[in-house]
C-alpha positions as CSV (number, residue, x, y, z in Angstrom):
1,X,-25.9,60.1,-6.3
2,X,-29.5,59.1,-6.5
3,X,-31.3,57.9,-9.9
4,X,-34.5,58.3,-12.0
5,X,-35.9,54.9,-12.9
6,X,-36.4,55.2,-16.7
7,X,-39.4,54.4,-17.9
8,X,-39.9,52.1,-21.0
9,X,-42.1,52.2,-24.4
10,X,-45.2,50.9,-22.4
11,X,-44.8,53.3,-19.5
12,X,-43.2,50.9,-17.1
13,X,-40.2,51.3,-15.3
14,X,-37.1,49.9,-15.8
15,X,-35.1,48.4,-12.6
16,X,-31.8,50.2,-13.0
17,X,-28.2,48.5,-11.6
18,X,-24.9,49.7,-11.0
19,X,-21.9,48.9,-13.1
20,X,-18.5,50.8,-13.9
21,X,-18.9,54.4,-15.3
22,X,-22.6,54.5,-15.8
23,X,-25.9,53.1,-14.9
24,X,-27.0,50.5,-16.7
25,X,-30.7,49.2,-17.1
26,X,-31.3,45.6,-16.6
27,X,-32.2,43.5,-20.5
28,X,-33.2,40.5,-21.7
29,X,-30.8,40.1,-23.8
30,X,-26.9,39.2,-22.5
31,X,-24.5,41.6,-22.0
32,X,-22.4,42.2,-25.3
33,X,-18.7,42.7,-26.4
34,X,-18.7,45.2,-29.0
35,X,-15.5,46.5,-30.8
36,X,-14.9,49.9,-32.9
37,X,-12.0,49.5,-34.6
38,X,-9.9,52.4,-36.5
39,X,-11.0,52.7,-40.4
40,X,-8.2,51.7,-42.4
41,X,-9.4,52.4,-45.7
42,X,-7.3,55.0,-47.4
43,X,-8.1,58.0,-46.6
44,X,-11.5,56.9,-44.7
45,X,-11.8,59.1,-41.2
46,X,-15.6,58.3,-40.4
47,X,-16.4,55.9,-37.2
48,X,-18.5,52.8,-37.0
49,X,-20.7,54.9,-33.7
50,X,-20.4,58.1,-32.5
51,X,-19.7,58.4,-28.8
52,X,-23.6,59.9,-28.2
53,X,-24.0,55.8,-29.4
54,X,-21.7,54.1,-27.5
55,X,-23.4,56.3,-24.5
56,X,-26.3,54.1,-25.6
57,X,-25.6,51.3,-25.9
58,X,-23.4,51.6,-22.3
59,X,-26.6,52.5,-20.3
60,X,-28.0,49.1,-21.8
61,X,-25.2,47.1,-19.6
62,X,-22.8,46.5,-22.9
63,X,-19.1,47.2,-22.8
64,X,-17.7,49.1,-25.7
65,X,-13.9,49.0,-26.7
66,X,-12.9,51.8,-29.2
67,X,-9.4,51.4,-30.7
68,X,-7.6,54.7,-30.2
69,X,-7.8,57.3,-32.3
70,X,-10.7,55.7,-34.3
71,X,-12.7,58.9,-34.3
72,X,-9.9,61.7,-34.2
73,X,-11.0,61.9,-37.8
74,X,-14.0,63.2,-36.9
75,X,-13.1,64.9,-34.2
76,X,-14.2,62.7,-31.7
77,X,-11.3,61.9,-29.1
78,X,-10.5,59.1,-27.0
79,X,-11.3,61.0,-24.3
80,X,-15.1,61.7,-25.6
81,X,-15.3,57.9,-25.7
82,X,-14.1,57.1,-22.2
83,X,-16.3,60.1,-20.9
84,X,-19.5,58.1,-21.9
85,X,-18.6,54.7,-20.3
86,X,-16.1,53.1,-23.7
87,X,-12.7,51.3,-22.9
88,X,-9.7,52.4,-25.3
89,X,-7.5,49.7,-26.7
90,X,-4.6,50.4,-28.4
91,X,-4.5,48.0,-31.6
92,X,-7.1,47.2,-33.8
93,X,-6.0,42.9,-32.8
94,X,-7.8,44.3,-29.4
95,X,-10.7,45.8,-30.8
96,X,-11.4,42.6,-33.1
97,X,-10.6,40.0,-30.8
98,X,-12.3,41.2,-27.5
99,X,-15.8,41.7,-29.6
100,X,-18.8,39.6,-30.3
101,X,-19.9,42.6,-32.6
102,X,-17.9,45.0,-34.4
103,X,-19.0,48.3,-36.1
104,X,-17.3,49.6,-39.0
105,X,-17.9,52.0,-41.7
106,X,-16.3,50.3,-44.6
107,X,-16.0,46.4,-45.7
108,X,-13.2,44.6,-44.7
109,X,-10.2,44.9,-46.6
110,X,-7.1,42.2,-46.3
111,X,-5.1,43.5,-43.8
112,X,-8.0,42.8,-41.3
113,X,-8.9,39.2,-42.6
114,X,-6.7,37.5,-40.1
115,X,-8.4,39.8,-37.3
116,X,-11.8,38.3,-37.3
117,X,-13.2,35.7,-34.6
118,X,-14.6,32.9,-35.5
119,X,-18.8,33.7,-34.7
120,X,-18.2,37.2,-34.6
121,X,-20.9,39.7,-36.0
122,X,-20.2,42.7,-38.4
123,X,-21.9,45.5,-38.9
124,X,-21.0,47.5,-42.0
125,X,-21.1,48.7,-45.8
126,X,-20.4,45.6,-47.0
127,X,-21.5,46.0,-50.6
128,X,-20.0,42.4,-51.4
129,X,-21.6,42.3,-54.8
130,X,-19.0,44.1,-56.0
131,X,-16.2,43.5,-53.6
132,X,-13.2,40.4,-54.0
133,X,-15.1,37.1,-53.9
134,X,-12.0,36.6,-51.3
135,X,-14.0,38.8,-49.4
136,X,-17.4,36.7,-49.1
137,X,-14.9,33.4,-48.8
138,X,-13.2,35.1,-45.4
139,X,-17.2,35.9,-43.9
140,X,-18.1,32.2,-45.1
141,X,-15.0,30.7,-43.8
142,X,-15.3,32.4,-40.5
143,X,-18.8,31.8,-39.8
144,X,-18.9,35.7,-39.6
145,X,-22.4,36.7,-39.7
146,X,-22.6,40.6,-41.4
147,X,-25.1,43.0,-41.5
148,X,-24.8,45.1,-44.6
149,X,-26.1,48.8,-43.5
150,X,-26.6,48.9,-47.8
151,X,-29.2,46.0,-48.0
152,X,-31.2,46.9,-43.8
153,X,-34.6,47.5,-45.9
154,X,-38.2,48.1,-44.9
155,X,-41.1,46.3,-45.8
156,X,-42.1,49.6,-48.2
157,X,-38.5,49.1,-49.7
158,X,-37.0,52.4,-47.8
159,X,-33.3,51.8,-47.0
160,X,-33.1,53.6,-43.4
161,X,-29.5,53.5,-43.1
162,X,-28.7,54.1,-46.6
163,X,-30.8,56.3,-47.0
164,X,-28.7,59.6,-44.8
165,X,-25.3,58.1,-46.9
166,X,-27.4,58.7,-50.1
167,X,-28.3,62.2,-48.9
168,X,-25.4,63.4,-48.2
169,X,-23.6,61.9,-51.4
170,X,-26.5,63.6,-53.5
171,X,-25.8,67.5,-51.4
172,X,-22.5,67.1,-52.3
173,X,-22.6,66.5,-55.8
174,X,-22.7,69.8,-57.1
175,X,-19.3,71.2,-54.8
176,X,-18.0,68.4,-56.7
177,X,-18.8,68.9,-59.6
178,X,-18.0,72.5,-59.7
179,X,-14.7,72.1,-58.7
180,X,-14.2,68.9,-61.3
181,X,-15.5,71.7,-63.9
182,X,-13.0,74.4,-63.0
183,X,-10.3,75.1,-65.3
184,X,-7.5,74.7,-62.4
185,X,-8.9,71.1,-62.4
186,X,-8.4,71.0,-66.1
187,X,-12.2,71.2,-66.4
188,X,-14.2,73.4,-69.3
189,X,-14.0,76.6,-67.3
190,X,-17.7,76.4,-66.5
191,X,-19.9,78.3,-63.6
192,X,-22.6,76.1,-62.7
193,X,-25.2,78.5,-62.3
194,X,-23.9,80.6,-65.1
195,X,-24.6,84.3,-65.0
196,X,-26.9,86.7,-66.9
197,X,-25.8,86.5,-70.0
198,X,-24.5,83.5,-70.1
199,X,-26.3,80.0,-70.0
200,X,-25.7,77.3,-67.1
201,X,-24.3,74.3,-66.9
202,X,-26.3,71.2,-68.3
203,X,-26.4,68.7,-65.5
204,X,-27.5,65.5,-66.0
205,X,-28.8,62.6,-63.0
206,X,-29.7,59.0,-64.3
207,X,-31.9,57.5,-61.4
208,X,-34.2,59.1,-59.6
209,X,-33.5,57.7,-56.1
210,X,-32.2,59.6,-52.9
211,X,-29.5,60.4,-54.2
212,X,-30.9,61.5,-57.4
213,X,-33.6,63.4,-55.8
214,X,-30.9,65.3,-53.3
215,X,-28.3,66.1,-56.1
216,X,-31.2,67.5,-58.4
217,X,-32.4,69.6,-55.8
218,X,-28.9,70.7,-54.7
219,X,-28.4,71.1,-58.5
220,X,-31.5,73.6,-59.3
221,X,-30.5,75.6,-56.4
222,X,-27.3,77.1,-57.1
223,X,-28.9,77.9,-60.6
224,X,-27.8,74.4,-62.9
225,X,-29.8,73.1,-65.6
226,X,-30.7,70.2,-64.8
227,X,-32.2,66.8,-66.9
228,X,-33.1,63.8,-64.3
229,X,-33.8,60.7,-66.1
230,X,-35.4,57.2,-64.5
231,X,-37.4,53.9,-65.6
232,X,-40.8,54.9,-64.1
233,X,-43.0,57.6,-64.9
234,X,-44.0,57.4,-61.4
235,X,-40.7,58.9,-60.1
236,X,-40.4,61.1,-62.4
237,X,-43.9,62.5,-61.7
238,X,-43.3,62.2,-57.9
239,X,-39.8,64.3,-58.6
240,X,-41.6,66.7,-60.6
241,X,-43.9,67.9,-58.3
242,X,-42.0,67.9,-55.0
243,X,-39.3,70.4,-57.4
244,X,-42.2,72.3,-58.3
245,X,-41.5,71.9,-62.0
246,X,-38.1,73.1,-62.4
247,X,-36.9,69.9,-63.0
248,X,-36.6,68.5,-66.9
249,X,-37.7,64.6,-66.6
250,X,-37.3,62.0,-69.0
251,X,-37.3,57.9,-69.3
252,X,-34.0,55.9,-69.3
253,X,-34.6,54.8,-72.7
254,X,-30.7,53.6,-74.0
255,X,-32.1,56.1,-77.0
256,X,-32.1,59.2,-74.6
257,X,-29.2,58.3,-72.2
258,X,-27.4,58.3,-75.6
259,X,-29.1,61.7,-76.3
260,X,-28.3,63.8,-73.3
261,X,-24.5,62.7,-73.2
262,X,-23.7,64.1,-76.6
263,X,-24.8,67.6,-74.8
264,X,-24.6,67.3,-70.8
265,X,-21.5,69.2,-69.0
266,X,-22.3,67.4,-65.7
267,X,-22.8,63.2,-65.7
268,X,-24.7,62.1,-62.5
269,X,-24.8,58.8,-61.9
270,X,-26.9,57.5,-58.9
271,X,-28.5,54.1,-60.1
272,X,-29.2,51.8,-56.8
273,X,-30.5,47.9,-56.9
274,X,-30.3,46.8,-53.3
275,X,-27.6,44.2,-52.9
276,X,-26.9,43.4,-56.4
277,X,-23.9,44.5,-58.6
278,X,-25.2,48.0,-61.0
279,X,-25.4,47.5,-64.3
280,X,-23.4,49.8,-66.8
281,X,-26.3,52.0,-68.4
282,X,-23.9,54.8,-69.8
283,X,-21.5,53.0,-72.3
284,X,-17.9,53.6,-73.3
285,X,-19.5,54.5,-76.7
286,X,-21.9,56.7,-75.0
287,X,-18.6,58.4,-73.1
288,X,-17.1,59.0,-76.2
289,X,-20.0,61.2,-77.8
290,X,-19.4,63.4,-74.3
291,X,-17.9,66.9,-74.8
292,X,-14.2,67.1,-74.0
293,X,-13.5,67.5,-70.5
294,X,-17.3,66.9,-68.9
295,X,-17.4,65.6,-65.7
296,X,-18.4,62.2,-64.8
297,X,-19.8,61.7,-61.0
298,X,-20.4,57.7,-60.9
299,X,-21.7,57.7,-57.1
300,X,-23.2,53.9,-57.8
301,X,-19.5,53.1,-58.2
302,X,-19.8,51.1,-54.6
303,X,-21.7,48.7,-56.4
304,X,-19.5,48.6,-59.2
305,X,-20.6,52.1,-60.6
306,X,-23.1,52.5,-63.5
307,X,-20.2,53.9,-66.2
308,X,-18.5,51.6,-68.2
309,X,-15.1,53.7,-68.5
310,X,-15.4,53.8,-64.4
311,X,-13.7,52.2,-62.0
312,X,-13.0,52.7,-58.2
313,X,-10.7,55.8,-56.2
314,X,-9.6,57.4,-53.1
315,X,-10.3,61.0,-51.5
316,X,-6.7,61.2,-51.9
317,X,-6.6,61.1,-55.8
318,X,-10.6,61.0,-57.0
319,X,-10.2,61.7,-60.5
320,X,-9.0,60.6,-63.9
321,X,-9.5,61.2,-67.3
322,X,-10.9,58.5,-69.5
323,X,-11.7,59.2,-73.1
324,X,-10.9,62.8,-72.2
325,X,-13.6,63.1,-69.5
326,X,-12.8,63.6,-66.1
327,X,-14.6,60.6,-63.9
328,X,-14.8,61.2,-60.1
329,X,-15.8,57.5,-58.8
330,X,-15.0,57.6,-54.9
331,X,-16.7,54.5,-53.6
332,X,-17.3,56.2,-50.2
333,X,-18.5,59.7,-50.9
334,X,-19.4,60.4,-48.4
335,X,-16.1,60.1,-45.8
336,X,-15.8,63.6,-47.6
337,X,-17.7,64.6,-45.1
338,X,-16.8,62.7,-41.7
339,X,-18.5,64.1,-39.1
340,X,-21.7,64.7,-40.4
341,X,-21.8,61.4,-41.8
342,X,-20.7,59.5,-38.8
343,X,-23.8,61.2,-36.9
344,X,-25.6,60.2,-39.6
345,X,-24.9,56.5,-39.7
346,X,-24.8,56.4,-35.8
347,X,-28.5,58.1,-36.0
348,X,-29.7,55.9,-38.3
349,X,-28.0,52.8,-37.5
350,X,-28.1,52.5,-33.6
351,X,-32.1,51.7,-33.4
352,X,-31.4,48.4,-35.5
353,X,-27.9,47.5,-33.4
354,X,-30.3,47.8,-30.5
355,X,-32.9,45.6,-31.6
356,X,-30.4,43.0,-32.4
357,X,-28.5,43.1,-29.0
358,X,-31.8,43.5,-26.7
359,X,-33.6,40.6,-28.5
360,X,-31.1,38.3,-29.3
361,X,-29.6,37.8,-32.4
362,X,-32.4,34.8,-34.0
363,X,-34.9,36.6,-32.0
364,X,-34.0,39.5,-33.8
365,X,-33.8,38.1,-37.0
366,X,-37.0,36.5,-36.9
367,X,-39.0,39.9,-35.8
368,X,-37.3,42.8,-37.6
369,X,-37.7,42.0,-41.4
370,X,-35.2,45.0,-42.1
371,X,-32.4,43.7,-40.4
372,X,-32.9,40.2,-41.6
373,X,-32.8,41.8,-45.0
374,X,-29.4,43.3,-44.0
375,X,-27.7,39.8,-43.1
376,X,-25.5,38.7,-46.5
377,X,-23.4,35.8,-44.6
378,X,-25.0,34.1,-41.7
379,X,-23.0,31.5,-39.7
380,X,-21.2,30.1,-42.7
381,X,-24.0,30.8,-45.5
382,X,-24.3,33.5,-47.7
383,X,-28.3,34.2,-47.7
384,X,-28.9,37.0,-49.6
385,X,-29.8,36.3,-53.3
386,X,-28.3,39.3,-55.0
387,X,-24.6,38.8,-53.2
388,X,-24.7,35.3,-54.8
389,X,-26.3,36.2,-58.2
390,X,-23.5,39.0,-58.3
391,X,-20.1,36.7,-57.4
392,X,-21.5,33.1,-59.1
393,X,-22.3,31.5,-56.0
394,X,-25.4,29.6,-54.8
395,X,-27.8,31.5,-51.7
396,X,-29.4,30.3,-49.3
397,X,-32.7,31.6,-47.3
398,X,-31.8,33.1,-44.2
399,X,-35.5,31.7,-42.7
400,X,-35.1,28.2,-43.2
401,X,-31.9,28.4,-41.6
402,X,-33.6,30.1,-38.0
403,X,-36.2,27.9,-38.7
404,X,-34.2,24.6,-38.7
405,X,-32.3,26.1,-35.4
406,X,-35.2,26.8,-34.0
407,X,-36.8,23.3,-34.2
């Protein structure tokens, strides 16, 4: 079996070396431990990294352990692991305790506090300002250092590996919806798109974000009516003209969020500050004023969800009915969807896990400002401001802690 040298960013060549099940190029960096443990979650069947990642991050020299049957909901076997170079282990006590890094999906939940090494890195939707303080005491306790996919941002402020998650969560809105609407589902009997003759449903979006931008557009074209409200003119402008005008814009004023539920059919809810917990801009009075049986869709719910009357459930049981509206508030949306989205977070994710494993994990930290902006705990500290504005506690700043190590 012969092999082609591969050739690097620069145009040099890499040396290449031997190692079980693949051919690794040589890095900087030393060779890694990483674990993919099963979701646990109820009902959450996406994978921390596709096996087209773990392919990846094997021809780098790193050994991957995948607990077994950690994609099956996704389709992806244990076979499709092993095929591209990953070991299978058969508990997730394996998977945790052989790892320097782990890849998830979800946050933690308790049944896999006892689980973590000390040192060990996390990569994950964390979204601890709205999760048990227990949560950020375990990370703190540990020493765990984890990178929350939800706060990796760019200098411009894009969210890269949000940003697919978002997408997704905004295409699916309006299946949702209709089916929330349908009278089976004790909804008002409505047709989204209406017919000739009769008038379409009024959909509402409060933030005009990804998410926002992808439900509106998924919205308008099945034939809704749709109202997209935001703080800046600017987005709303921007919105406008990349939906060529179809779309009805206005400011989140208190005074028209207040208007539009006394009429809407369809609530959107898609309100996004990095990090921090999401403030309740649709009150329980405002809920109230609704018309019997609307639908609620709180999608900023994994932050704590911008309803007051919401509060967190599963893909197994999404709905209830408060104040005699139906709220859908399914923190992760997006599992709807498993296999798409675990592409999705594996495309989007896989360039930063690289970075951090090649450079070195201060190396890293210190270079790629997005990923820094990702770390929430670091080796005992919580460092990112919003986490500790959102659970009382104090932050501190991730550079002066590289920089003391450093020196």
């Amino acid at each position: 079996m012969s092999a082609t040298p591969a050739v690097g960013r620069r145009g040099r060549r890499k040396r290449l070396v031997w190692a079980p099940f693949r051919l690794a190029p040589y890095i900087r960096g030393r060779i890694m431990d990483i674990g993919v443990p099963k979701e646990v979650r109820q009902h959450e069947k996406r994978v921390g990294i596709t096996p087209g990642g773990v392919r990846l991050l094997v021809r780098k020299g790193h050994r991957v352990f995948v607990q077994s049957g950690a994609g099956e909901g996704c389709g992806f076997l244990d076979e499709h692991y092993q095929a591209v170079g990953a070991e299978i282990v058969f508990d997730a006590g394996e998977a945790y305790g052989r790892a320097d890094v782990v890849l998830k999906v979800t946050g933690l939940i308790p049944e896999e506090y006892e689980l973590l090494r000390e040192g060990q890195v996390i990569f994950a939707f964390f979204h601890l300002a709205a999760a048990a303080r227990q949560l950020v005491d375990i990370l703190l306790k540990k020493e765990i250092t984890a990178v929350a996919y939800e706060t990796v941002q760019n200098p411009d402020g894009e969210l890269p590996i949000l940003v697919p998650m978002s997408e997704i969560a905004g295409r699916m809105a309006p299946a949702i919806a209709s089916h929330c609407l349908s009278t089976p589902a004790g909804g008002k009997g409505i047709l989204l798109a209406g017919i000739p003759g009769v008038p379409a449903a009024e959909v509402v979006i409060i933030g005009g974000g990804v998410v926002g931008y992808n439900a509106a557009r998924s919205f308008l074209g099945i034939g809704a009516h749709v109202t997209l409200l935001d703080r800046k003119v600017s987005v709303l402008q921007r919105l406008d003209s990349l939906l060529g005008g179809h779309l009805n814009t206005m400011i989140a004023t208190r005074h028209n969020i207040t208007r539009v539920c006394r009429y809407l059919d369809v609530l959107v809810g898609c309100i996004l500050l990095p990090g921090a917990r999401t403030p309740h801009v649709v009150t329980e009075e405002m809920v109230r004023s609704m018309r019997r049986r609307s639908v609620i869709l709180d999608i900023a719910i994994d932050q704590g969800g911008c309803v007051e009357t919401s509060h967190p459930t599963t893909l197994g049981d999404p709905t209830y009915i408060s104040e005699g509206i139906i709220h859908y508030c399914v923190p992760n949306m997006p599992g709807r969807a498993s296999r798409t989205s675990s592409h999705a977070l594996t495309n989007a994710s896989v360039p930063f896990l690289l970075d951090f494993l090649e450079a070195g994990e201060e190396r890293a930290l210190v270079e790629n400002r997005a990923l820094a902006a990702g770390v929430n705990t670091y080796r005992g500290h919580l460092v990112n401001e919003s986490v500790a504005a959102s659970t009382d506690m104090e932050a501190v700043s991730l550079e002066s802690i590289l920089g003391a190590t450093k020196r």
